[in-house]
C-alpha positions as CSV (number, residue, x, y, z in Angstrom):
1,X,0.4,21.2,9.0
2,X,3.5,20.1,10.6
3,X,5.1,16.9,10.3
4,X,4.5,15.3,13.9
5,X,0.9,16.2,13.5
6,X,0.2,14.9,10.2
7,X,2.1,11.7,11.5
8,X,0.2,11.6,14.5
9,X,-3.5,12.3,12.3
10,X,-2.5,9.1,9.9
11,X,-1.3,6.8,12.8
12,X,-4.4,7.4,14.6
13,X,-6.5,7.2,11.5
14,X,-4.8,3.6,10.7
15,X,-5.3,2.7,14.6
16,X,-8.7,3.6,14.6
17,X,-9.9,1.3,12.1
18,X,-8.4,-1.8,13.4
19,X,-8.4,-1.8,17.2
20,X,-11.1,-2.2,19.4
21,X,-12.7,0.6,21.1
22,X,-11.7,0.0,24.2
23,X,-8.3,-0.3,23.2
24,X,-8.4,2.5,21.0
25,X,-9.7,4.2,24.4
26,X,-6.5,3.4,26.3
27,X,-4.3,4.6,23.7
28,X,-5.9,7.6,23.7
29,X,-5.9,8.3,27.7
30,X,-1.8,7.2,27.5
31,X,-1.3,9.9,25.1
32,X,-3.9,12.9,26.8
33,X,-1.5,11.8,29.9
34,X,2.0,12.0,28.1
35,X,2.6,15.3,29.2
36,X,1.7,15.1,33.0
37,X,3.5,11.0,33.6
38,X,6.6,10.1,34.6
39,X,8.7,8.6,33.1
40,X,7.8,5.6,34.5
41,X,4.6,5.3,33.3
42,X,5.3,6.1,30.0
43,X,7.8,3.7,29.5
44,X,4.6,0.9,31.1
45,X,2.5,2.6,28.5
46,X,4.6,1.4,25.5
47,X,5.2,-1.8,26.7
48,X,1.6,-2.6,27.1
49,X,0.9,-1.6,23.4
50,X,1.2,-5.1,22.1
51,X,-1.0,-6.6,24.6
52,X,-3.6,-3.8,24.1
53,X,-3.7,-3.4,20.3
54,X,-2.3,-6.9,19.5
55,X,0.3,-7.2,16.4
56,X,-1.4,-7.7,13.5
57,X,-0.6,-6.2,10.3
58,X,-1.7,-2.6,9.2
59,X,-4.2,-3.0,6.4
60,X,-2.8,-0.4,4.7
61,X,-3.8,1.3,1.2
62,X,-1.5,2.5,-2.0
63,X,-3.1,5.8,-1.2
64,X,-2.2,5.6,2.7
65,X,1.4,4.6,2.2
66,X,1.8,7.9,-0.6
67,X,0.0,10.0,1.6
68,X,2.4,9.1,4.4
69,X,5.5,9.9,1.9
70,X,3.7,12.9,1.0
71,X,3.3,14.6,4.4
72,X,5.8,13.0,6.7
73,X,8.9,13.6,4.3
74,X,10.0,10.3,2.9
75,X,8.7,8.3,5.6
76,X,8.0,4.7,4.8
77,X,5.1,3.1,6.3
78,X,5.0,-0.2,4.5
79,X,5.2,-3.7,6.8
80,X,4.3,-1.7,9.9
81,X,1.9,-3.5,12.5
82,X,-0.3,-1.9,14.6
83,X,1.7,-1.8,17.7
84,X,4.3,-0.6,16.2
85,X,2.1,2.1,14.8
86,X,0.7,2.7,18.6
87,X,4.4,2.9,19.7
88,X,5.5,5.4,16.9
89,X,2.3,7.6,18.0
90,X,3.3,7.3,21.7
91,X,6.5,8.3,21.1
92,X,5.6,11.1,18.4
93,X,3.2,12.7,20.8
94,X,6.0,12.7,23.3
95,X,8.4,14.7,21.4
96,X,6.2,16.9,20.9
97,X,4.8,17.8,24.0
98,X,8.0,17.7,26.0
99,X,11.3,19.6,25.8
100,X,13.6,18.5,23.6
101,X,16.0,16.7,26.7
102,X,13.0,15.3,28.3
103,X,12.6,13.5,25.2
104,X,15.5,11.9,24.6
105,X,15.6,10.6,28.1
106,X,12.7,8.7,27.3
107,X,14.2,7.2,23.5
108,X,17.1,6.5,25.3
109,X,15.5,4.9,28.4
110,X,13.0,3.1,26.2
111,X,15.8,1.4,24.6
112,X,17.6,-0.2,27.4
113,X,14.5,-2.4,27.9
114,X,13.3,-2.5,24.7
115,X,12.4,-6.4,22.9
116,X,13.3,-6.4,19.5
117,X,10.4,-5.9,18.3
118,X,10.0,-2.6,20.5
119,X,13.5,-1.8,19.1
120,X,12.1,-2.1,15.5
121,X,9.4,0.4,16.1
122,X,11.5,2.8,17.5
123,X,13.7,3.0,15.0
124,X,10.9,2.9,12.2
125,X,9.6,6.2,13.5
126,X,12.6,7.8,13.6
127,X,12.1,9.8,10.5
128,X,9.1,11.4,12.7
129,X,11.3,12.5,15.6
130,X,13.2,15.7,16.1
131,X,16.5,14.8,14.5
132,X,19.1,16.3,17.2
133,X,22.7,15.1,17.8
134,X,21.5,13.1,20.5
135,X,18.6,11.0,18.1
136,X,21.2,10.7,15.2
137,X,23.7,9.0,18.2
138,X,20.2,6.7,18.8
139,X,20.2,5.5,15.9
140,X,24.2,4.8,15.2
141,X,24.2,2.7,18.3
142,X,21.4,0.9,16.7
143,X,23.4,0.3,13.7
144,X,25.5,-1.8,16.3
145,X,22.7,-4.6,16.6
146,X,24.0,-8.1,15.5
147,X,20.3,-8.5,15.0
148,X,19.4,-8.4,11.4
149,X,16.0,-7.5,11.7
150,X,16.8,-4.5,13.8
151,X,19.6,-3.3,11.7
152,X,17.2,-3.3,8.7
153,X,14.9,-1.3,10.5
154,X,17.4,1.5,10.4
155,X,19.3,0.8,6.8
156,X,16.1,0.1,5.1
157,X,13.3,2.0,3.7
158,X,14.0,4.5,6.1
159,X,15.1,8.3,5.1
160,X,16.8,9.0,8.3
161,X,20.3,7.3,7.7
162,X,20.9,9.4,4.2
163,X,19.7,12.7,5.8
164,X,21.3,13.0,9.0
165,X,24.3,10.2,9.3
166,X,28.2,11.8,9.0
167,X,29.9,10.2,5.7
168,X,32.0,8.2,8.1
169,X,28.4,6.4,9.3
170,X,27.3,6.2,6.6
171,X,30.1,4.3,4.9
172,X,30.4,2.3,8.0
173,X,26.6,1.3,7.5
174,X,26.8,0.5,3.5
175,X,29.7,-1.7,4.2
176,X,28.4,-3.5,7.5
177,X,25.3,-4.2,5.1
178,X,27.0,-6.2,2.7
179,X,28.9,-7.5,5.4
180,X,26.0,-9.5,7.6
181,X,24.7,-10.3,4.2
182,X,22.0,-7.5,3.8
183,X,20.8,-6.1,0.7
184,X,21.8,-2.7,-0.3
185,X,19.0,-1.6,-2.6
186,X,16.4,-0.7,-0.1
187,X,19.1,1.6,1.2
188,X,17.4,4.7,0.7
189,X,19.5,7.9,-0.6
190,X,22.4,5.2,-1.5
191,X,22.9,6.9,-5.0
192,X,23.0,10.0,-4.5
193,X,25.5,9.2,-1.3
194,X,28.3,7.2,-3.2
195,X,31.5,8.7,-2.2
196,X,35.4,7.8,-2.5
197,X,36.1,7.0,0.8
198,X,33.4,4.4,0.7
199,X,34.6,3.1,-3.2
200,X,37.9,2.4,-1.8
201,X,35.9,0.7,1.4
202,X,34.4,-1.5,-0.9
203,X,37.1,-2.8,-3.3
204,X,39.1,-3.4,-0.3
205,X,36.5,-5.6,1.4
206,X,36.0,-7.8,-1.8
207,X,39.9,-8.0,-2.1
208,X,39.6,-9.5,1.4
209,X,36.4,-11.8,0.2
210,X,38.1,-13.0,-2.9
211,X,41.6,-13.8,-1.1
212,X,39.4,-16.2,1.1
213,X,37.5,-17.7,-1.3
214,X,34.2,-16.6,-0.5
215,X,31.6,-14.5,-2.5
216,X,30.8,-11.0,-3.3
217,X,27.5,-9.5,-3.7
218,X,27.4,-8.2,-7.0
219,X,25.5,-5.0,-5.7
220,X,28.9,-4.3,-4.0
221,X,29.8,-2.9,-7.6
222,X,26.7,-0.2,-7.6
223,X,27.9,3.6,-7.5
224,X,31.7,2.5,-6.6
225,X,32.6,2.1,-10.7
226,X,32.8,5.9,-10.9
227,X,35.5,6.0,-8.3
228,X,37.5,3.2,-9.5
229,X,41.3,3.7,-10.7
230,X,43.2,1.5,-13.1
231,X,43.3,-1.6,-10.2
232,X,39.5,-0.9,-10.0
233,X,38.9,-0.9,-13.4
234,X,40.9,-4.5,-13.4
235,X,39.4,-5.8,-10.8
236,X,35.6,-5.1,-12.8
237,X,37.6,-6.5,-15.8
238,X,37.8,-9.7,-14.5
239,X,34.4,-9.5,-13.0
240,X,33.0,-9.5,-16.7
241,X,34.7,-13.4,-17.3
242,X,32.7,-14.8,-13.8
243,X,30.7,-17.7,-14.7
244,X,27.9,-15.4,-13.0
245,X,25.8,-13.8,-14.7
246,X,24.8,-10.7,-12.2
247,X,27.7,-10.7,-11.4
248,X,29.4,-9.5,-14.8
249,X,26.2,-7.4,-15.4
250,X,27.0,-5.7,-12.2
251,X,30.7,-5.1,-13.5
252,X,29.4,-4.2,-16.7
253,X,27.4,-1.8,-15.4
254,X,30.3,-0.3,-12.9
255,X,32.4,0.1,-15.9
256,X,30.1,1.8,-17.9
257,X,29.6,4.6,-14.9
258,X,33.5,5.0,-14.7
259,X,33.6,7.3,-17.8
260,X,37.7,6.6,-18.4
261,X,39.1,5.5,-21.3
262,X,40.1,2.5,-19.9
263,X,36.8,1.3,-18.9
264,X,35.3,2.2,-22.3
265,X,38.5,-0.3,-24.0
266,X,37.5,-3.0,-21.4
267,X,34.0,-2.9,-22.1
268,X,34.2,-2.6,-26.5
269,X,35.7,-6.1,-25.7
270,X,32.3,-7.3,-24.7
271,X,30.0,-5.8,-26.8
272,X,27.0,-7.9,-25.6
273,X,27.2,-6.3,-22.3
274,X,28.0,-2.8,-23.4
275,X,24.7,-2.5,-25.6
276,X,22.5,-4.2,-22.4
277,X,24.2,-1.3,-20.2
278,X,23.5,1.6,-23.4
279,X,19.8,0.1,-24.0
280,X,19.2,-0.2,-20.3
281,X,18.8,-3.9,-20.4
282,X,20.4,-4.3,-17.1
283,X,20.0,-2.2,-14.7
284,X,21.1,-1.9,-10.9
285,X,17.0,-2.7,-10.2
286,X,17.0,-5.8,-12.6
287,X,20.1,-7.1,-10.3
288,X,18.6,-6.6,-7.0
289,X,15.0,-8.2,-8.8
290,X,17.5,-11.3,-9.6
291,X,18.8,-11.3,-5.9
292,X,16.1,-11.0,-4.5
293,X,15.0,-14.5,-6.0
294,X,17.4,-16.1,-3.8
């Protein structure tokens, strides 16, 4: 079973056991008719999805959400509603039954009208879509969003970004997440997509935060301590005397993933924090968990 249809299956599925019959009905007829509208229509279609299926919440299972990671690649299904559900279908069932230019004619003309709430949906789903040039440009215009909901929708919890974004993107996301005061561990595929370029990004950005006396996000530190050089490592050595505590456990923690001689002589001189970091006392998940209490 391919991807789009197993999507298509469970979106119905959750659909169908929330919405009322009639409304279920009209779904139905907008999709049977996807191949023969216009664009036009379409585009009517999903914005009367709200109206037709209303917006509450997807009463979704532990077993629905793993069987949607399962068989859709990594996709994330948590927090959806149903009309975003309805919109993801709509738009699933699209790609699929139109060629591939058709297609993105429709993403792209969907989102010059799109409410943000249509604009979350869209870019929820985009893990289901077929991920061409023109879908990865989609979603790094999204990116551009001073709306934090709608960048989330995008950096979080969604595959998409660490799959098909060009290191330069990505980097460019990472850091514009730290930057409009997002978190960065619902970033999904950040560890295994640390790189230089982006290390260098970050110390240089919390240079410019500490030289205006404002605050750094102690996740800021996670995957860039293997990167660091001898200003890093100082820079992560004076992290550790912060009257923070998250803060030095972060640092701790960078300095433990450095692996230099240098980090290893910085962190014997705190030997508290060096055998939380061995034991796996702190971890990068305890920080975000103390974070997140904020």
């Amino acid at each position: 079973m391919s991807q789009s249809i197993a999507a298509v299956l469970l979106l119905h599925q959750w659909i169908e056991r929330q919405a009322m019959p009639d409304a279920l009905a009209w779904l139905d007829e907008g999709v049977i008719s996807l191949s023969t509208e216009p664009l036009s229509n379409f585009t009517a279609s999903f914005a009367k999805i709200a109206r037709r299926l209303g917006k509450a919440a997807l009463d979704l299972t532990d077993e629905d959400t793993r069987e949607a990671y399962e068989k859709c690649d990594g996709w994330q299904a948590e927090g959806l509603t149903i009309d975003q559900a309805g919109r993801i279908l709509l738009i699933v069932e699209a790609a699929s039954v139109q060629p591939a230019e058709i297609f993105q004619q429709r993403l792209k003309s969907l989102l010059t009208t799109a409410d943000v709430g249509e604009r979350i949906a869209i870019y929820r789903g985009l893990p289901l879509y077929p991920a061409s040039e023109a879908v990865v440009g989609i979603a790094l215009d999204g990116l551009r969003t001073s709306v934090e909901a709608i960048f989330e929708s995008i950096a979080h919890r969604n595959c998409f970004p660490a799959r098909h974004f060009p290191e330069p993107a990505w980097n460019q996301m990472v850091l514009k997440a730290l930057f409009v005061g997002s978190r960065l561990d619902p970033i999904v595929g950040l560890d295994a997509r640390w790189n230089s370029d982006l290390a260098r990004m970050l110390f240089d950005y919390a240079h410019e935060r500490r030289a205006a006396g404002r605050l750094v996000s102690p996740e800021l530190w996670r995957g860039v301590g293997r990167f660091a050089d001898e200003r890093g490592v100082a820079d992560l050595e004076a992290l550790l005397a912060s009257d923070d505590p998250t803060s030095q456990h972060a640092a701790a923690l960078a300095l433990a993933e450095n692996a230099t001689d240098q980090s290893a002589r910085v962190l014997m001189r705190h030997p508290d924090l060096a055998a939380a970091t061995r034991a796996s006392e702190i971890s990068w998940q305890t920080i975000s968990q103390q974070l997140s209490k904020f």
